[in-house]
C-alpha positions in Angstrom: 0.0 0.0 0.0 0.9 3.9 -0.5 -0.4 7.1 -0.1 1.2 10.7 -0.5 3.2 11.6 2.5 1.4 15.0 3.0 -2.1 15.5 3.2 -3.5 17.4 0.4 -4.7 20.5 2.2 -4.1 21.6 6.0 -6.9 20.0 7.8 -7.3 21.6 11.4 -10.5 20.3 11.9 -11.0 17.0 13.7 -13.0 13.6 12.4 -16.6 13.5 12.5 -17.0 11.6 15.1 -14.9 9.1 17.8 -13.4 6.5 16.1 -12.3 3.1 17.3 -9.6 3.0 20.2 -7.1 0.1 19.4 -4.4 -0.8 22.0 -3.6 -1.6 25.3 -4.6 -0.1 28.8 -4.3 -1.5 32.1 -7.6 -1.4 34.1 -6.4 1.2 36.5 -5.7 3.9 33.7 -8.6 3.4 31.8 -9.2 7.1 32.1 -6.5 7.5 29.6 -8.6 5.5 27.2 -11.3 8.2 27.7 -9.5 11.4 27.0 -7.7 10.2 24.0 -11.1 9.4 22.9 -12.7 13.0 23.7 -9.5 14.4 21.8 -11.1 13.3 18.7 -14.5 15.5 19.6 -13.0 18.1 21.8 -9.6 19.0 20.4 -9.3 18.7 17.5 -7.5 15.1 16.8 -7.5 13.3 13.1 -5.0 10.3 14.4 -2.2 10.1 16.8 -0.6 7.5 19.5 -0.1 8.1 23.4 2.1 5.9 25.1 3.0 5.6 29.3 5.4 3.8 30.9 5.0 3.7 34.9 7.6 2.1 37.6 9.3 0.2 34.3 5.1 -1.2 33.4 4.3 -0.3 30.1 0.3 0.6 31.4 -0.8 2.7 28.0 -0.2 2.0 24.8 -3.0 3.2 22.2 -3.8 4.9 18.6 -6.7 5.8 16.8 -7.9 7.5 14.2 -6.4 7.8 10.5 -3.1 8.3 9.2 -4.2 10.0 6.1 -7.4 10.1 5.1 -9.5 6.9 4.7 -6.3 5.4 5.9 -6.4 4.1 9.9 -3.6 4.8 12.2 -1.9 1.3 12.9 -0.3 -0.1 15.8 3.1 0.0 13.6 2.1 3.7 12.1 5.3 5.9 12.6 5.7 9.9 12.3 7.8 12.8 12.2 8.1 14.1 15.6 9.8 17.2 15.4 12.0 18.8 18.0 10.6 16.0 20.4 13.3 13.6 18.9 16.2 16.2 20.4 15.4 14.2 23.8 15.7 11.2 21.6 19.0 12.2 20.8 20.1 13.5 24.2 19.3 9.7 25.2 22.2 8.8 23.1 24.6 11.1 24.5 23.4 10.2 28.0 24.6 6.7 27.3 27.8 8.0 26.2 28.1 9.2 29.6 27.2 6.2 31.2 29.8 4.6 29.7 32.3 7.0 30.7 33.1 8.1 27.0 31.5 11.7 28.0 31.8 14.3 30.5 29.0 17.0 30.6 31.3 19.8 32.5 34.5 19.4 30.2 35.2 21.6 27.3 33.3 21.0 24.1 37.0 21.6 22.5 38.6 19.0 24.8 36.7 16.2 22.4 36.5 18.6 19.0 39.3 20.6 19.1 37.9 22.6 15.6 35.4 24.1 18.0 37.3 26.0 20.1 37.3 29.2 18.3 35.2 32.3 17.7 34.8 32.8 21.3 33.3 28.9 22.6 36.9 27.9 23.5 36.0 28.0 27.3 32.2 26.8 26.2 31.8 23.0 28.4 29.4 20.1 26.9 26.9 21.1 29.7 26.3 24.8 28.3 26.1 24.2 24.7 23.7 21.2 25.6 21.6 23.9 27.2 21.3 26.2 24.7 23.1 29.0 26.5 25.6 30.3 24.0 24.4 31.9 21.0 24.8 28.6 18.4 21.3 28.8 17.5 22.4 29.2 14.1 25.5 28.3 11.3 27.1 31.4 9.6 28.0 29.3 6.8 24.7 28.8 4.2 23.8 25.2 4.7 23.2 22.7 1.6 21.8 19.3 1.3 25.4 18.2 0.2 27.0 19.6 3.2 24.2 18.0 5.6 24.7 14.6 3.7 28.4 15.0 4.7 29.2 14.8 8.6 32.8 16.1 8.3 31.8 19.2 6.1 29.1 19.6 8.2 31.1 19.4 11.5 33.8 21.9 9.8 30.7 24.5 9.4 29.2 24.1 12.6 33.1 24.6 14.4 33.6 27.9 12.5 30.1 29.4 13.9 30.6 32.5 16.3 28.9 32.7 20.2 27.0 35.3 19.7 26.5 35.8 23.5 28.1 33.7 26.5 26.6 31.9 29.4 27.0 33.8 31.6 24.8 36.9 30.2 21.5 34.6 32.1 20.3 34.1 28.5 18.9 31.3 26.3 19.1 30.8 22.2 16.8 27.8 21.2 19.0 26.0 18.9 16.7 24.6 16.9 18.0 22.8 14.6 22.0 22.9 15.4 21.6 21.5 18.9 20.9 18.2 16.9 23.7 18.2 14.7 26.0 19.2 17.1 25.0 16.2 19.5 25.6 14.6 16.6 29.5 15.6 15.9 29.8 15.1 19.7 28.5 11.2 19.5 31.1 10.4 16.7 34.1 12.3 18.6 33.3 10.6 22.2 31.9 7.3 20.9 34.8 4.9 20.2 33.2 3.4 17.3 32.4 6.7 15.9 29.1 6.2 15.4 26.5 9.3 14.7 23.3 9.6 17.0 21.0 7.6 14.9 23.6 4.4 14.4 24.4 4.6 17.9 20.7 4.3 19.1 20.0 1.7 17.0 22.6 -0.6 18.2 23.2 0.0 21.9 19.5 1.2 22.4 16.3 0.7 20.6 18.2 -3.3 19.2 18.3 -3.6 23.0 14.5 -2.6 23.8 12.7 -4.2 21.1 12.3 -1.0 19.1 14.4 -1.0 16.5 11.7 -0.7 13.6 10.3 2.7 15.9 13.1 5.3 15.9 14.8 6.6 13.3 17.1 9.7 12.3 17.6 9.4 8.5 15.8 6.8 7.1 16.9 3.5 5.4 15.9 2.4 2.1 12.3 1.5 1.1 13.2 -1.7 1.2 14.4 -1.9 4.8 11.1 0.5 6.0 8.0 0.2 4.4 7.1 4.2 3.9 3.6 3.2 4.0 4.0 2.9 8.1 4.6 6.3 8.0 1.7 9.0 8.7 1.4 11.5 6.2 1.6 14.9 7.7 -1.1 17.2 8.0 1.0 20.6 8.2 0.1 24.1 8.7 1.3 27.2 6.6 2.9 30.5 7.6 -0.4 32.1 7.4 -2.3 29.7 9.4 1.1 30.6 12.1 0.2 34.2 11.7 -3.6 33.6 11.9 -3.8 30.6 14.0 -0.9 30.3 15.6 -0.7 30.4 19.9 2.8 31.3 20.3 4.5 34.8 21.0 3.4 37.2 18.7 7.2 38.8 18.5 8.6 35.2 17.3 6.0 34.6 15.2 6.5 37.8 13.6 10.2 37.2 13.6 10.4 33.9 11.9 7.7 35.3 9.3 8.9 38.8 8.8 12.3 39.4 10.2 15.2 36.9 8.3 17.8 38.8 10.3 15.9 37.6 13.9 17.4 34.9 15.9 14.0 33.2 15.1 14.6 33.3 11.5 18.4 32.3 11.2 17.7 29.5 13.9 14.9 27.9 12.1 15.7 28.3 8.3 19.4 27.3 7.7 19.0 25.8 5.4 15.8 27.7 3.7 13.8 24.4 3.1 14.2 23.1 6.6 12.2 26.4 7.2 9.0 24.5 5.9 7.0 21.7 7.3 6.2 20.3 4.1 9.9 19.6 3.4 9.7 17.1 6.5 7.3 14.8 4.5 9.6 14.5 1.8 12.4 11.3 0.6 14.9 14.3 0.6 14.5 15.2 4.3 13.4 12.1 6.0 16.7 10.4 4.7 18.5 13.1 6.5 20.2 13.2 9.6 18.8 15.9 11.4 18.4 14.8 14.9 16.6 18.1 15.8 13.8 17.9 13.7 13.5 14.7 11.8 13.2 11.7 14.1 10.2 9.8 12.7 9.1 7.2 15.9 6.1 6.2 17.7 5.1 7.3 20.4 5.6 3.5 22.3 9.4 4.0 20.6 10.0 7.4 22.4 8.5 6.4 25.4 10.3 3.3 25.7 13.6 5.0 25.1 12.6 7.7 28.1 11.8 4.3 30.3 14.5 3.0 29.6 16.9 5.3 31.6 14.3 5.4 34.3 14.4 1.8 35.2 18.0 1.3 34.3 17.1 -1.5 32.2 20.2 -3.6 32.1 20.4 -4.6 28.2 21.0 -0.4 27.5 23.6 0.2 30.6 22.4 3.8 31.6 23.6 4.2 34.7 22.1 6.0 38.5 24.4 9.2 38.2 23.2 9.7 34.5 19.8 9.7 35.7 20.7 12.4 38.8 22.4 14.4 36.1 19.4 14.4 34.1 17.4 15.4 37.1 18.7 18.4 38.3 16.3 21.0 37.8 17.6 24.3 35.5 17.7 27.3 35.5 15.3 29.3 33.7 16.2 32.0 31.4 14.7 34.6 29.0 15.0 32.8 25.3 15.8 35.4 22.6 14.8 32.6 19.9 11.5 31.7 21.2 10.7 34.9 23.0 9.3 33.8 26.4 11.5 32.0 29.2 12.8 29.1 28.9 14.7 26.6 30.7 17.2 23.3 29.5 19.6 21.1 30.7 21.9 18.5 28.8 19.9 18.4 25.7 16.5 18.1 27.1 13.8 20.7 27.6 13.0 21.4 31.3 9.8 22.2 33.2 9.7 26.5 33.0 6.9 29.0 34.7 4.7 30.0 31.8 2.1 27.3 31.3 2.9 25.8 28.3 6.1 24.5 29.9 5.2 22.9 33.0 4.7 19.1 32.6 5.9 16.5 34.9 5.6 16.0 38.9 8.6 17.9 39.6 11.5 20.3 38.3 13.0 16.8 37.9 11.6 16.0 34.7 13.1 16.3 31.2 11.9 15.9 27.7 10.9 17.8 24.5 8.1 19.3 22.8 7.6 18.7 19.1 6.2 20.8 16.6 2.5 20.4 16.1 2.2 18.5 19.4 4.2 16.3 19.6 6.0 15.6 23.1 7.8 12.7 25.0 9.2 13.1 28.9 10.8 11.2 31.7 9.3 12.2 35.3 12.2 10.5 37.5 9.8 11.2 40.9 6.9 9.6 39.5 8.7 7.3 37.9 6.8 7.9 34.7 7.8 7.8 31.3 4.8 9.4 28.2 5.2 10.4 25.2 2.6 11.7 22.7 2.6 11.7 18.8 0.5 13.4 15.7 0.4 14.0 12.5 -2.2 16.7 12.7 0.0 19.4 13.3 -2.0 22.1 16.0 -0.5 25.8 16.1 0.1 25.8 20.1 3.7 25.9 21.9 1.6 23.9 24.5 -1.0 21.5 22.3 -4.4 20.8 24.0 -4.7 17.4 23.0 -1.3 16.5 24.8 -2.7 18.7 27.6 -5.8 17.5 28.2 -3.8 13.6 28.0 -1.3 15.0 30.5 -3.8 15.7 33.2 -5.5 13.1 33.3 -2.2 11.1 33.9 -1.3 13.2 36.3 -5.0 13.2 38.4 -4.6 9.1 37.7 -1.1 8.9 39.6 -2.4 10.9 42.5 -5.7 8.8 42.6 -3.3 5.6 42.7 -1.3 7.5 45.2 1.9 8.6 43.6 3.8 11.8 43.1 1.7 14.2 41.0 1.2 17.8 40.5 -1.3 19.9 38.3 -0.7 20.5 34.7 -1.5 23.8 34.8 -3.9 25.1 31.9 -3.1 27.5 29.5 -5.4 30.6 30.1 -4.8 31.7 26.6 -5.3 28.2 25.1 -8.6 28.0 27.1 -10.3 31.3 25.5 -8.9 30.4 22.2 -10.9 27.0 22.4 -14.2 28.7 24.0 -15.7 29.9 21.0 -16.1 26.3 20.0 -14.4 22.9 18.9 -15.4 22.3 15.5 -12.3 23.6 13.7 -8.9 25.3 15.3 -9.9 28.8 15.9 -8.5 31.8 14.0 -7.3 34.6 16.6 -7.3 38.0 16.1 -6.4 39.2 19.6 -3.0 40.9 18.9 -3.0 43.6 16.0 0.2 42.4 15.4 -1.1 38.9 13.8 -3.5 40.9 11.6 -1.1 43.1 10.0 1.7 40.2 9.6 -1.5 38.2 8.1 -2.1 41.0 5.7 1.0 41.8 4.3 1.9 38.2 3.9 -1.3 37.9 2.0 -0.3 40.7 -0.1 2.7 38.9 -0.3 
């Protein structure tokens, strides 16, 4: 079977009506069941996957709904999960450290010496990790030759300048070059030299049963069926302006400015700057652990338990998971244009609504594009992760919202660490004039003047 990897229009209203849940639930988080089932009336859902792990128990695992239209989501349907695959990749790295190949507080130059120029020569593993040092974007114009080629791709990502330091109590969401340099830093510390996605493959995923659920680049046709893989369902620039929930200064900066941080972070090179590049052969074959991990969302979640319950097979070990832990500092993000706050690769529960998750300041995961989102909750001992290919126009989705609290008012029913996912005040009047279709917003002047002149445009 095949069908066209993008749907032919951007559809942001839900199906009809609930369709049939497939999957497993344990009995005592059957409430799950029932709110991934409401997503598909309430907010907005076409077809997805919601997977959680709890004290090493996998307790959800279900999908519903299609994959493209007339298609059904399948319990082997995979999709393009964005920025949440950076966690993916940060896995990899944490195993790296495990194994004693990697130390978060040593110099980034110690292990590539090319990088120690331009200002990051003093720049340790731990700050770059965290997005604390200006690399949100490459100086160099990027080409699908030079990403096809890790060594020319390494030499332009070492020449790039810090355009501010760590210690100016500011963040840079490196939204694409965080991936590729975890990437250069897996094949300098690995002693095989192995890139991110090899590397999880063969010490990870082979290990966990999940091989055929996470990849970064993908194989042949031959070797992965693209039929498994959900076309996506992807928003344009002026359903962002129109639609979109995020600060109305990035928006306007990734659509208006090309000088912004926003811009240059997000559009190096110019095609990764659109979402309907990701459904393409030329993009998903790339290595771009960033923004092109195509997984489930029982893969991500496995990977997340994995380091939770120190399954032996993968060899994470206890101080990993306390590094991981530590809660971070939260700083102003000139990319993203709210605070922010990360730590070794991850993304890290911050005060404004949209990013609180978790039971504690001990958690660490990533948010995906359009909704997507996978965490580890080391108190709770909780692993979730949540994938879609109907791509939603919130920094904080409601569908992975509404699943989050209910997990969370489940653990503290069963009588385990929880706390509140706090709602989204803006989200919630957004979603009050009704559920039929994604609302348009017109609240900031801003959005209506950036709509018009890209219109004219």
């Amino acid at each position: 079977m095949s069908f066209p990897a993008l749907y032919p229009r951007y559809c942001p209203e839900g199906l009809a009506e609930v369709p049939p849940i497939e999957g497993f639930c344990h009995p005592d988080w059957e409430c799950v069941r029932a709110r991934f089932a409401e997503n598909f009336r309430e907010h907005l859902e076409r077809g997805g996957a919601v997977c959680v792990y709890h004290q090493g128990r996998k307790v959800v695992d279900l999908w519903a709904g299609e994959k493209y239209p007339g298609i059904p989501w399948t319990s082997d349907t995979l999709t393009c999960s964005f920025s949440m695959g950076k966690g993916l990749a940060a896995l990899g790295l944490a195993l790296l450290h495990s194994r004693g190949h990697l130390n978060y507080d040593e110099k980034v130059s110690t292990y590539w010496p090319e990088f120690g120029c331009n200002g990051k020569e003093a720049v340790t593993v731990r700050e770059l990790l965290s997005h604390q040092t200006g690399a949100c974007n490459v100086e160099e114009k990027l080409t699908e030759e030079v990403l096809r080629n890790p060594s020319q791709l390494a030499a332009a990502l070492a020449k790039t300048k810090m355009e501010f330091g760590p210690s100016e109590g500011q963040n840079g969401y490196m939204a694409l070059t965080i991936g590729w340099y975890m990437d250069v830093l897996c094949r300098k510390v690995d002693p095989q030299q192995r890139g991110i996605d090899q590397l999880l493959r063969e010490e990870i995923t082979s290990k966990l049963g999940s091989a055929s659920e996470v990849y970064c680049g993908l194989p042949s046709p031959s070797e992965l069926d693209r039929s498994r893989i959900a076309s996506l369902n992807c928003f344009s620039t002026f359903d962002l302006v129109l639609r979109g929930k995020f600060s109305s200064e990035f928006v306007w900066n990734l659509a208006f400015t090309p000088s912004s941080y926003a811009a240059r972070a997000f559009k190096n090179p110019n095609f990764l700057g659109k979402l309907k590049s990701y459904s393409t052969e030329r993009v998903r074959t790339l290595c771009i652990p960033g923004a092109n991990f195509i997984t489930s969302a029982r893969g991500a979640a496995g990977l997340y338990d994995a380091i939770l319950s120190g399954t032996g097979s993968v060899g994470f070990k206890p101080e990993t998971l306390l590094a991981l832990s530590e809660p971070a500092e939260e700083r102003f993000d000139v990319v993203i244009r709210q605070p922010t706050a990360f730590s070794l690769g991850f993304g890290k529960p911050a005060s404004p609504a949209s990013s609180c998750f978790g039971s504690s300041n001990k958690s660490f995961g990533a948010y995906g594009t359009g909704g997507q989102f996978a965490f580890a909750d080391p108190d709770a001992e909780l692993a979730y992760a949540y994938c879609t290919n109907r791509l939603g126009t919130h920094l904080c989705d409601p569908r992975d919202l509404a699943l989050r609290q209910v997990v969370y008012s489940n653990l503290a029913r069963l009588g385990h660490p929880s706390r509140d996912q706090p709602p989204d005040k803006t989200l919630e009047k957004h979603l009050k004039a009704g559920t039929a279709k994604e609302t348009t917003c017109f609240d900031w002047f801003l959005r209506l003047f950036g709509g018009f002149f890209l219109w004219l445009g």
